[in-house]
C-alpha positions as MATLAB code, in Angstrom:
seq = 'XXXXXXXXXXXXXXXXXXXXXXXXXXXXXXXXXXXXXXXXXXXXXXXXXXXXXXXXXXXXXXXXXXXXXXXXXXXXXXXXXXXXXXXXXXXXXXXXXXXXXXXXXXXXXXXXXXXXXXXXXXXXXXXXXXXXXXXXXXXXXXXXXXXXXXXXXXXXXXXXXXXXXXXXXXXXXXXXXXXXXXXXXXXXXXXXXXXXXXXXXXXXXXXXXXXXXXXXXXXXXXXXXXXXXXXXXXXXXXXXXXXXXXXXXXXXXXXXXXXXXXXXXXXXXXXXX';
ca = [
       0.000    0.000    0.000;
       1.537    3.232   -0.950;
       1.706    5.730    1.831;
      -1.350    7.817    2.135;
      -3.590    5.781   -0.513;
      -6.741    6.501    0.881;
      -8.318    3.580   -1.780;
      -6.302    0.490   -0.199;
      -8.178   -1.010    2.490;
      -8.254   -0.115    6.110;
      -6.808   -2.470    8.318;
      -8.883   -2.954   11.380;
      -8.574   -4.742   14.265;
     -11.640   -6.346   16.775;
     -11.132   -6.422   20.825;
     -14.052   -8.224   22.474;
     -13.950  -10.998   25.435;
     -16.555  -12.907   23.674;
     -15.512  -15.541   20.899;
     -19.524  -14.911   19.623;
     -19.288  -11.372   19.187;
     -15.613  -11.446   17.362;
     -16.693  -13.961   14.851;
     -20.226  -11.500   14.207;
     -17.897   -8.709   13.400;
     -15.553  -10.572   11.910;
     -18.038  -11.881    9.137;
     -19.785   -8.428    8.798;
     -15.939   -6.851    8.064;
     -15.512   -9.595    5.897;
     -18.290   -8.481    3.511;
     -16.987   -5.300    2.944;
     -13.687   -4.932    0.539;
     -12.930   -1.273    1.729;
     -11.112   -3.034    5.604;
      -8.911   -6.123    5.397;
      -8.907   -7.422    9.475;
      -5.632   -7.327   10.751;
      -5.752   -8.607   14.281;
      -8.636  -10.310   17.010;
      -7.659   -9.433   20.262;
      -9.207  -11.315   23.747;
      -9.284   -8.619   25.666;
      -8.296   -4.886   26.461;
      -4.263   -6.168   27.874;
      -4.513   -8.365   24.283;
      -5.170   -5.405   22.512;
      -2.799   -3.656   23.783;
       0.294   -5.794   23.221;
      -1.129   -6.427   20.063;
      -1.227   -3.000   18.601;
       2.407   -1.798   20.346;
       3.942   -4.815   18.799;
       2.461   -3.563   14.911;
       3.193   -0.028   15.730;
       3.968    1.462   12.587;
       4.497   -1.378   10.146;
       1.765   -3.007    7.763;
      -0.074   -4.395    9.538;
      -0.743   -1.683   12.500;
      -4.631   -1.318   12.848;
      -6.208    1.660   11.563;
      -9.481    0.890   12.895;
     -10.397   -0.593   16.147;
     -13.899   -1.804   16.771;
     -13.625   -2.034   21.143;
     -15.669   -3.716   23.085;
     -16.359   -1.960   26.303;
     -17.186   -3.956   28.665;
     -14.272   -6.310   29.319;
     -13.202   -8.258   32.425;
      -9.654   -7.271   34.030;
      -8.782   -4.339   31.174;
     -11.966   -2.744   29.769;
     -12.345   -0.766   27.105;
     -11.494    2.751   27.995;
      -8.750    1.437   29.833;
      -7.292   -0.204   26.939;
      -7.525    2.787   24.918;
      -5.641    4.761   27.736;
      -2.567    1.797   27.629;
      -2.936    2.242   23.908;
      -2.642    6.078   23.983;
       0.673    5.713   26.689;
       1.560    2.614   24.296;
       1.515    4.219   20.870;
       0.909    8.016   21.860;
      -1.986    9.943   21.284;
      -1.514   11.253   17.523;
      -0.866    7.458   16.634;
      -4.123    6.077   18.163;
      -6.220    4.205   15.614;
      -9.894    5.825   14.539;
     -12.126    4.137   17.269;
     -15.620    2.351   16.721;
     -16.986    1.614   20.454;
     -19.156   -1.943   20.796;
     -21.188   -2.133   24.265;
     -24.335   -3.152   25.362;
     -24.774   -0.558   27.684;
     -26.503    3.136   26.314;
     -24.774    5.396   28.837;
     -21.322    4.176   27.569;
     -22.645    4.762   24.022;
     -23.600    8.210   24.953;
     -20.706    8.975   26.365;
     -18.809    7.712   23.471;
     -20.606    9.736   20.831;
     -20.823   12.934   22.989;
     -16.597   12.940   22.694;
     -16.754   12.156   19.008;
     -15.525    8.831   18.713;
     -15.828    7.638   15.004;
     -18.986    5.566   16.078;
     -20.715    3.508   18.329;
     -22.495    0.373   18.125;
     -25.257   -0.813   20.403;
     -25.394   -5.227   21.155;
     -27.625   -6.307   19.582;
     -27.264   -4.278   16.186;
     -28.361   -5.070   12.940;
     -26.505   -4.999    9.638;
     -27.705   -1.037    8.656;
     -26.162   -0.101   11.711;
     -23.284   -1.579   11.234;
     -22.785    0.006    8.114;
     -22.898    3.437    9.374;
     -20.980    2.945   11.931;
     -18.283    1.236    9.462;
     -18.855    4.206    6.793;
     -18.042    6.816    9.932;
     -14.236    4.685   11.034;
     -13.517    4.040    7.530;
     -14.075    8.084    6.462;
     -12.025    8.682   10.019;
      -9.223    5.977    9.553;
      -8.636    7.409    5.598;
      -8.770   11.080    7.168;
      -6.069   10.517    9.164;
      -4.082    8.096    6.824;
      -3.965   11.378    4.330;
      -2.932   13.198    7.023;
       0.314   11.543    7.861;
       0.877   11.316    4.077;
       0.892   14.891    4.204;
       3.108   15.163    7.099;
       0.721   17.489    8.564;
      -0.445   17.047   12.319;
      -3.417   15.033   12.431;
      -6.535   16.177   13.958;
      -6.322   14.341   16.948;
      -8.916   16.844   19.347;
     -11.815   14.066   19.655;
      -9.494   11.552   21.574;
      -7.775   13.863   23.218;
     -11.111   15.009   24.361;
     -11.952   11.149   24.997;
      -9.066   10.282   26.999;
      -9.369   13.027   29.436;
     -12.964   12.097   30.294;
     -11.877    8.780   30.754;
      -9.155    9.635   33.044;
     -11.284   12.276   34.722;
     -14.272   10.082   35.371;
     -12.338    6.836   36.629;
     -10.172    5.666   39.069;
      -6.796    4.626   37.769;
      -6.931    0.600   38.125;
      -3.823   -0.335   36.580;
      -0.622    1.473   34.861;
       0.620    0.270   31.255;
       4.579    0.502   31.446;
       7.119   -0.003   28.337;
      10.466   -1.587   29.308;
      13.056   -3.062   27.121;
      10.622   -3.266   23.990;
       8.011   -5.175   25.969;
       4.269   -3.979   27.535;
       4.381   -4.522   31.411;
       0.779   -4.163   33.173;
       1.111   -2.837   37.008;
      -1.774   -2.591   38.928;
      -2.381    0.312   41.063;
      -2.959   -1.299   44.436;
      -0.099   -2.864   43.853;
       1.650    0.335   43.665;
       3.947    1.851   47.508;
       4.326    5.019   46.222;
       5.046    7.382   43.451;
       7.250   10.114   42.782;
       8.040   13.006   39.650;
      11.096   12.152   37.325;
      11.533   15.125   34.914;
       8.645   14.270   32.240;
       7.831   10.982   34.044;
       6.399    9.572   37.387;
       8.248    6.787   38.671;
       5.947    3.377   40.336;
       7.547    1.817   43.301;
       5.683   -1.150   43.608;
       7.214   -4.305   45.192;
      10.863   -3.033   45.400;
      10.747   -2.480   41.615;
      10.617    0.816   39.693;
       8.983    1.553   36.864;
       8.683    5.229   34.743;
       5.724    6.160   33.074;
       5.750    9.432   30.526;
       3.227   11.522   32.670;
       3.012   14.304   34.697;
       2.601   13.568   38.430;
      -0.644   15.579   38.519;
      -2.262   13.684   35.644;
      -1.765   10.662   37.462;
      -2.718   11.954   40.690;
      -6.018   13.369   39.259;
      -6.548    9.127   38.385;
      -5.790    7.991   41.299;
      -8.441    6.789   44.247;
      -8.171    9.522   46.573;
      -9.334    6.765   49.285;
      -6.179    5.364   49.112;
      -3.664    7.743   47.551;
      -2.721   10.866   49.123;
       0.277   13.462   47.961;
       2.838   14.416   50.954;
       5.445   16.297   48.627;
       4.737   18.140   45.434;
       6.845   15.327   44.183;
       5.903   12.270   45.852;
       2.328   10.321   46.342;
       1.554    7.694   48.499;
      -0.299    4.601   49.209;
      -1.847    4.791   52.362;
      -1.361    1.135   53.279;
       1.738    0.980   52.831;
       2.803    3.886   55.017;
       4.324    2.067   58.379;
       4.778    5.322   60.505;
       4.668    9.091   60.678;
       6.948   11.264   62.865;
       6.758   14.440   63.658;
       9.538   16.680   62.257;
       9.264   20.290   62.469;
       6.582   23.037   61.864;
       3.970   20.037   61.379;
       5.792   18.274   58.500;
       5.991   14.610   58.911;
       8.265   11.811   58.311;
       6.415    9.029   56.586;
       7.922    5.876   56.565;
       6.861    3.349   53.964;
       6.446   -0.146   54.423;
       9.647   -1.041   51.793;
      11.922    1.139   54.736;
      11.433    4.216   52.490;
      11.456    7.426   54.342;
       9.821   10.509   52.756;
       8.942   13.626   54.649;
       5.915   15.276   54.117;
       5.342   19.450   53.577;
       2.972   21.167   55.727;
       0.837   22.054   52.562;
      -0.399   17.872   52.541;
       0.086   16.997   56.189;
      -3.334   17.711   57.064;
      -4.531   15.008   54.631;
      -1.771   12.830   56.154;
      -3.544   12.853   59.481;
      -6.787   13.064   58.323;
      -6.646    9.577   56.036;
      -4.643    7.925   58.732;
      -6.902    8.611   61.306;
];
């Protein structure tokens, strides 16, 4: 395919848990010369992998039909791994497949290509098809072009996602290969430059955010700032001391010790209580 040939068919890939609703969409895509099906992923994790691994060859989906509902990495969360995975401006033209309206609401209302509604019938499917293909191709011209794709509508989707949910895992890239880390999992966290570092389990991992982005997904239950730079698990904190002018010296459970400004001590206290 030569690059930016918006006639060649748009590779797409389908992410759905359920073998019966992969092989429906699989046999409706199959009717219709303008895709060519490039990958079947299990789950959100699956899709993931899946995608970072074609990054930018052939094969790399241009069109992802996601299911939303999916046990251990749903939908949205996928597309958030995806969007640390790939980046943003890279993130295939997304078709959203739930059986639940207010996800499909909130899907449209973000301008997502489409949205499909279990059960759906063929005409539906078609529009929703016509709108990923006419988004997949806008975006394939784009990058032709070497002008900046009009990214806006995900951009718009990922930060209601991240806005609207509690963090549940973190996607991290190390040494060419997709590691999934699970926020509970997580001591404590702390600002590297353009990254926040995961200490989780004695092992550190980076991931290319700002500390306040993450913060702003994180269950406030259980994770409370004591530094502008540093975020904690709550469980894991073994002791506070009192230092001076009511800062604190937590000690985490791994024999860190971080010491807390006065600005975030009162949470401290308050969550420990």
């Amino acid at each position: 395919m030569a690059p930016g040939d918006v006639t060649a068919p748009v590779r797409v890939a389908i992410v759905d848990d359920e073998p019966d609703a992969r092989e429906r969409l699989r046999a409706l895509l199959e009717r219709r010369p303008e895709v060519r099906v490039v990958a079947e992923c299990v789950d959100g994790a699956d899709a993931v992998r899946a995608l970072a691994e074609r990054a930018g060859g052939d094969d790399a989906p241009e069109l992802l039909f996601l299911d939303v509902q999916m046990p251990e990495l749903d939908g949205f969360a996928a597309l958030e791994g995806l969007a640390d995975a790939l980046g943003t401006s890279a993130l295939p033209a997304v078709v959203f497949v739930t059986a639940f309206d207010a996800y499909a609401l909130q899907a449209f209302d973000v301008s997502a290509a489409d949205y499909l509604l279990k059960p759906y019938d063929r005409e539906r499917f078609a529009r929703a098809l016509d709108r990923g293909v006419a988004r997949a191709r806008a975006a394939r011209a784009a990058r032709a072009a070497q002008t900046e794709r009009g990214d806006g509508d995900m951009r718009a989707l990922l930060a209601l996602v991240r806005r609207e949910r509690a963090a549940e895992r973190f996607v991290v890239r190390r040494g060419g290969r997709i590691y999934f880390v699970r926020a509970a999992d997580v001591d404590w966290l702390d600002a590297e430059g353009n990254y926040v570092r995961l200490h989780a389990g004695g092992a550190a991992h980076l991931v290319r955010d700002t500390l306040g982005a993450v913060e702003s997904r994180l269950d406030p239950e259980r994770f409370v700032r004591v530094h502008r730079s540093a975020i904690v698990n709550i469980d894991r904190v073994a002791s506070l001391e009192p230092y001076f002018h009511g800062e604190y010296v937590v000690t985490m459970r791994d024999g860190t010790k971080l010491t807390s400004s006065r600005t975030y001590s009162a949470r401290l206290r308050a969550l420990l209580k």
